[in-house]
C-alpha positions as CSV (number, residue, x, y, z in Angstrom):
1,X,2.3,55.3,25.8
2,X,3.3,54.6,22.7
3,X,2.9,51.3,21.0
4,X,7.1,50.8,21.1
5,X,9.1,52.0,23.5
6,X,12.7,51.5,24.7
7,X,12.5,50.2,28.2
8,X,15.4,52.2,29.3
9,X,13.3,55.5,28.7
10,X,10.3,54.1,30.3
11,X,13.0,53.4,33.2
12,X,14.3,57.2,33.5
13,X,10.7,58.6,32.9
14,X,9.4,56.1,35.9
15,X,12.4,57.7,38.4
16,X,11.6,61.3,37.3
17,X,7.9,60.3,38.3
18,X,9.3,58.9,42.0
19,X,10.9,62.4,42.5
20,X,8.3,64.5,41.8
21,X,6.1,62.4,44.2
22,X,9.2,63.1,46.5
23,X,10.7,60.0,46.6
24,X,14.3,60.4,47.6
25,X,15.7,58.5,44.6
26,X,19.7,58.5,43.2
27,X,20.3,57.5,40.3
28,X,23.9,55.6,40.1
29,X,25.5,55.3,36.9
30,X,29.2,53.3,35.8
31,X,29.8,56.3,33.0
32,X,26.6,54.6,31.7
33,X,24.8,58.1,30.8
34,X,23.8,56.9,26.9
35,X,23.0,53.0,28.0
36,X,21.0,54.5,30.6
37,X,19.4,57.3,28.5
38,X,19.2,59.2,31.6
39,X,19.6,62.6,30.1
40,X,16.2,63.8,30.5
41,X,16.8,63.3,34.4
42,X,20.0,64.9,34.8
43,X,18.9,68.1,32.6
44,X,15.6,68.0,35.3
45,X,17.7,66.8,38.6
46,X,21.0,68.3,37.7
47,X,23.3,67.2,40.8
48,X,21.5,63.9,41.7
49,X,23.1,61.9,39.2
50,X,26.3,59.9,41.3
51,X,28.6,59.2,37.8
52,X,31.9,57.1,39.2
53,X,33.2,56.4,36.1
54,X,33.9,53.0,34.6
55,X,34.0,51.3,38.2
56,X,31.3,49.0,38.9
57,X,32.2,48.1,41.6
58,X,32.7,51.1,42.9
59,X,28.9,52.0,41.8
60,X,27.2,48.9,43.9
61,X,28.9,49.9,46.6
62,X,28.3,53.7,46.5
63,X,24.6,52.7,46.1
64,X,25.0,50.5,49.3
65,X,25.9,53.5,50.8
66,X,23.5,55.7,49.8
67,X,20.7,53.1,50.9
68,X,22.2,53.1,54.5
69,X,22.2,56.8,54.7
70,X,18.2,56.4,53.4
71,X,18.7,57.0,49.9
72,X,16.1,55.1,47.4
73,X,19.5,53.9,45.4
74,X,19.3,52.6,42.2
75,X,21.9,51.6,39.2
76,X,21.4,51.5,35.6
77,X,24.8,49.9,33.9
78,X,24.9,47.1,31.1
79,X,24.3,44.0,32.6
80,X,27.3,42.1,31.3
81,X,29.6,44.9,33.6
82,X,26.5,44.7,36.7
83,X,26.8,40.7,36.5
84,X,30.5,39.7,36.0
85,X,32.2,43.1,37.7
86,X,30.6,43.6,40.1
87,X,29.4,40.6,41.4
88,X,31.3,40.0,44.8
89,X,29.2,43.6,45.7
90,X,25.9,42.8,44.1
91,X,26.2,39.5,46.3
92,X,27.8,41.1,49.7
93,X,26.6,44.4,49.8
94,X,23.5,44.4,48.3
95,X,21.9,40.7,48.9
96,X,23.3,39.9,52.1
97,X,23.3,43.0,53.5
98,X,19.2,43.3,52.5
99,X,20.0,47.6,51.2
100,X,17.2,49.2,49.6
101,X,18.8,49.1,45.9
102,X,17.6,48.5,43.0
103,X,19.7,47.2,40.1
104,X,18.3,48.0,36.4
105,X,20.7,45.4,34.0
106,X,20.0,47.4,31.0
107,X,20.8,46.1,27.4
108,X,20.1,42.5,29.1
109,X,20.8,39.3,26.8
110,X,22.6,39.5,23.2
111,X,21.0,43.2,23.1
112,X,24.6,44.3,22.2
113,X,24.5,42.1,19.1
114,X,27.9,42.3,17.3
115,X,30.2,43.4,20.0
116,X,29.8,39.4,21.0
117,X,30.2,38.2,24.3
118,X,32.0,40.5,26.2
119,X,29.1,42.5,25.5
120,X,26.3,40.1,25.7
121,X,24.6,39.1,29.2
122,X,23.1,35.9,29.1
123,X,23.9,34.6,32.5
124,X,22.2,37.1,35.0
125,X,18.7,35.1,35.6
126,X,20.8,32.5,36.8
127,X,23.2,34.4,38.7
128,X,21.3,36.0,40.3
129,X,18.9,33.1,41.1
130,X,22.1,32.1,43.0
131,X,21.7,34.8,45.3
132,X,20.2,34.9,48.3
133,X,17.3,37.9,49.4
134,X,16.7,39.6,46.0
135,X,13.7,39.9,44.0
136,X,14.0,39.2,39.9
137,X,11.9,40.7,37.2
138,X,12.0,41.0,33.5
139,X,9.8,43.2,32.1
140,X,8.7,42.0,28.0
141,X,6.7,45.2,27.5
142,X,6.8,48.9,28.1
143,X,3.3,49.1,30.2
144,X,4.3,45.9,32.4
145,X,8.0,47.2,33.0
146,X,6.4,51.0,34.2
147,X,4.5,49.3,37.2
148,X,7.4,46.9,37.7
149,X,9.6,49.8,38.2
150,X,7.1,51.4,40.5
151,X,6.1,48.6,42.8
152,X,10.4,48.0,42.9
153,X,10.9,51.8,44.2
154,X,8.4,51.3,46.8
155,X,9.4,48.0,48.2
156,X,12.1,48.4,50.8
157,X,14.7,45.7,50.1
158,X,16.7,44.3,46.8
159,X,15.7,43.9,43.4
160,X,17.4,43.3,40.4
161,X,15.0,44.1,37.0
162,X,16.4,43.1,33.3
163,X,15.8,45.1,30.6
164,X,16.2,44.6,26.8
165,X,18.1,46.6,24.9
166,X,16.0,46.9,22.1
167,X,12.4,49.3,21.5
168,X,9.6,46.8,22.4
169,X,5.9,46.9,21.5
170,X,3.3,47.1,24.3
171,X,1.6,43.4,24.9
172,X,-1.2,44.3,27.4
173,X,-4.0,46.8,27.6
174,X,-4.3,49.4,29.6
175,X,-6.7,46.9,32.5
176,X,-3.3,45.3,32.9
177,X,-2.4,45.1,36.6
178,X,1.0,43.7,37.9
179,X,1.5,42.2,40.8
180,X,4.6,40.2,41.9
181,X,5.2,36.4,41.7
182,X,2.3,36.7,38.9
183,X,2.0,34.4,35.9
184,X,1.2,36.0,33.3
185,X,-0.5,33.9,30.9
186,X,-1.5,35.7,27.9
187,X,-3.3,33.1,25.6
188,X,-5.0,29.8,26.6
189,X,-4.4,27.0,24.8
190,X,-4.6,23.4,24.4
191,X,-1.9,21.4,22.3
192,X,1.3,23.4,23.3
193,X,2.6,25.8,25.9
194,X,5.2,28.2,24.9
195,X,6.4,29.9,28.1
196,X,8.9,32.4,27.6
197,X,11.4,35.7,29.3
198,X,11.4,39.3,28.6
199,X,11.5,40.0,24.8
200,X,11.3,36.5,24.0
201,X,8.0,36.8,24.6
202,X,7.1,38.5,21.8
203,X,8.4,35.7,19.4
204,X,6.3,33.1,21.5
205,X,3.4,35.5,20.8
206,X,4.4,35.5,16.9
207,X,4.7,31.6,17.1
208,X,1.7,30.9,18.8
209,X,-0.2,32.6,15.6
210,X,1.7,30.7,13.3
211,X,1.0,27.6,14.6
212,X,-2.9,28.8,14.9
213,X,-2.8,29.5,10.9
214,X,-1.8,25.7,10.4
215,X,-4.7,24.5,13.4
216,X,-1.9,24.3,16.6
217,X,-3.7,25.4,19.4
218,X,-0.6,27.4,21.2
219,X,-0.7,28.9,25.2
220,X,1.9,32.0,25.6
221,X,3.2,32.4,29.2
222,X,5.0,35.2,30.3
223,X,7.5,34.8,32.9
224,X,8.3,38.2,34.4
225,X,8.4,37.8,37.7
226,X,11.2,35.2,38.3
227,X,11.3,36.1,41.9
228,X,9.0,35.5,43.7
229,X,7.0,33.4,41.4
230,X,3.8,31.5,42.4
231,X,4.8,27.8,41.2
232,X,1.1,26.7,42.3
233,X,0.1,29.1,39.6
234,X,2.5,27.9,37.1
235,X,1.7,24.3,37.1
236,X,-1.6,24.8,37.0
237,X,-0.8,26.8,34.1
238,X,1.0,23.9,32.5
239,X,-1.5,21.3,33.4
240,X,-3.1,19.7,30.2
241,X,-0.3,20.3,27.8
242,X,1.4,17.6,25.9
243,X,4.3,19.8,25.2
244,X,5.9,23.0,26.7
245,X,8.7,24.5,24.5
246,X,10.5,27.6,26.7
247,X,12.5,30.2,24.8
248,X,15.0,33.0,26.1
249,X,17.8,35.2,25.3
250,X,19.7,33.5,27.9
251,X,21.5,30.0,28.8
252,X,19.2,27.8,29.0
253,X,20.3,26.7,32.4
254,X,18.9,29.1,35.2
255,X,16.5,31.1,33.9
256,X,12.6,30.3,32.3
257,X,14.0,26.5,30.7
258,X,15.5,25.7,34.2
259,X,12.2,27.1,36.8
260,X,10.0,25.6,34.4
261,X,11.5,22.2,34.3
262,X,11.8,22.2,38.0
263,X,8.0,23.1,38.4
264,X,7.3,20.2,36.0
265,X,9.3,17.7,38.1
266,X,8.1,18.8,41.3
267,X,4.6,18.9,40.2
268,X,4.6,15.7,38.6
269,X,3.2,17.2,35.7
270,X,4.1,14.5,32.2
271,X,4.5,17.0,30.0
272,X,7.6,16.9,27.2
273,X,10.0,19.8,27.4
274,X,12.5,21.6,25.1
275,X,14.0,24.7,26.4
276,X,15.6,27.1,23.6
277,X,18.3,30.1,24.6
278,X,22.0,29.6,24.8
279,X,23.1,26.0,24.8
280,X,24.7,24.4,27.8
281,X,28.0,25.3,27.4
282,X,27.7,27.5,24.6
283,X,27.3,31.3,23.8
284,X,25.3,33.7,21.5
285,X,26.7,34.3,18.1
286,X,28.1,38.1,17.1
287,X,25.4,39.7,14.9
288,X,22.6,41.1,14.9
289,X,19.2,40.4,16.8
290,X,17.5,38.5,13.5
291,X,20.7,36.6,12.4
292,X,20.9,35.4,16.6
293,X,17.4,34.6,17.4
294,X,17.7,32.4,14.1
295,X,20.7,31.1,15.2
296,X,19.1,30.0,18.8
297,X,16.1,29.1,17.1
298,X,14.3,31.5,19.9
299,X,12.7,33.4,17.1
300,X,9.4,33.0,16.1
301,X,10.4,30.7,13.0
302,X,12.6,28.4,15.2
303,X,9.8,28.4,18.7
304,X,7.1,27.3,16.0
305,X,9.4,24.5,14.6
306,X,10.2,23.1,17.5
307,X,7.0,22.7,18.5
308,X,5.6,20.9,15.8
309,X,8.8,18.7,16.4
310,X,7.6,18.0,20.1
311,X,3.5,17.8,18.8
312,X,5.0,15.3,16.0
């Protein structure tokens, strides 16, 4: 694997793995081909491709379908259309009615960049946290998001897995193991704790060396498995730090700000929070990935300031 990779490929190369091990996987797409860079498996698997067109509706509930009829189903749409079209499905016949899909919100958070917020999907964590009987993952790196998609087409039930829009760099080695509800801590530390969600992670990384240089002793944690997520594992995790700083390409309410101050509260763990993503309220600027994460202060410059701010 290469040491960047788009996570949508690693998707499409991870189902035409499934088929060759003769899993009976379908692809549905919302005329999603070129989000979904699916190419490669259409040209292999010509005919197992279900295109509907721009109906996403339509598309959960033709996936529904092909679960019930024993079908490994899976969709791969932008998540702005999966989240906010389609929603009433995703919730009815996917969730409730436990079908073995799995959703693939590709081009997740302000991946779209200029095309603003129509375009930009910074709500699904928490929407999806709303619903009942569905695992949530969100891979931050090609190697992690390649057994995340494997362990998701084996397991019989829901899940809904985020993916980034953009080419990300691989963050493990190759001992690297998955398993879900895991927290994935990748550097120990002592002053601060910078926990953060899918390619956010990669700025905490970044941070965490800044601070080092100046003699900040930084923890990264990675939250990719949102649910299920071992909380006992996550507050042990957090024990000892004065400060815990969470940053995401996503509201701040419902996704890594909003689990990790509810294991801090339930754990009775003193530690000072600042969560950084999308204000309350608020929504992502149009531009591009640079000019937003500045703008958020969720890139590596803005995590590392704010916690100095907290360390004081």
């Amino acid at each position: 694997m290469s040491n960047a990779e788009h996570l949508a490929t690693v998707m499409v190369q991870q189902f035409m793995h499934a088929v060759e091990a003769g899993v009976d996987l379908v692809p549905v797409v919302a005329d999603s081909t070129s989000t979904a860079k699916i190419k490669p498996f259409m040209e292999k698997y010509p005919g197992r491709v279900v295109n509907v067109g721009i109906a996403e509706q339509v598309m959960v509930g033709t996936a529904a379908g092909l679960a019930l009829g024993g079908k490994v189903a899976v969709t791969c749409n932008a998540a702005p259309f999966l989240i906010s079209r389609a929603n009433e499905q995703v919730k009815v016949d996917i969730c409730y009615n436990n079908t073995n899909v799995k959703l693939f919100g590709l081009n997740a958070g302000a991946s779209y960049g200029p095309l603003a917020s129509t375009h930009h999907s910074t709500d699904d964590i928490s929407v999806m946290r709303g619903f009942g009987n569905i695992e949530i993952y969100a891979p931050a790196c090609p190697l992690e998001c390649q057994q995340i998609i494997d362990y998701a087409i084996n397991k019989v039930g829901p899940v809904y897995i985020r993916l980034d829009g953009k080419a990300l760099p691989v963050l493990h080695d190759k001992s690297y193991e998955f398993a879900p509800g895991k927290v994935d801590v990748l550097k120990q530390g002592n002053d601060v704790a910078l926990v953060a969600l899918g390619s956010a992670v990669h700025e905490a990384v970044d941070a965490a060396a800044s601070l080092a240089a100046e003699g900040i002793d930084a923890g990264v944690i990675s939250l990719s498995s949102i649910r299920p997520l071992d909380r006992d594992a996550l507050a042990e995790a957090l024990k000892g730090y004065r400060c815990v700083v969470t940053a995401e390409e996503h509201n701040i309410n419902g996704g890594a700000g909003s689990i990790v101050a509810e294991v801090l509260a339930e754990y009775g763990i003193g530690a000072r929070l600042a969560r950084l993503g999308i204000s309350d309220g608020g929504y992502a600027i149009a531009g591009d990935r640079a000019s937003t994460r500045d703008a958020l202060g969720i890139d590596a410059k803005g995590i590392s300031a704010k916690a100095r701010q907290l360390l004081g």
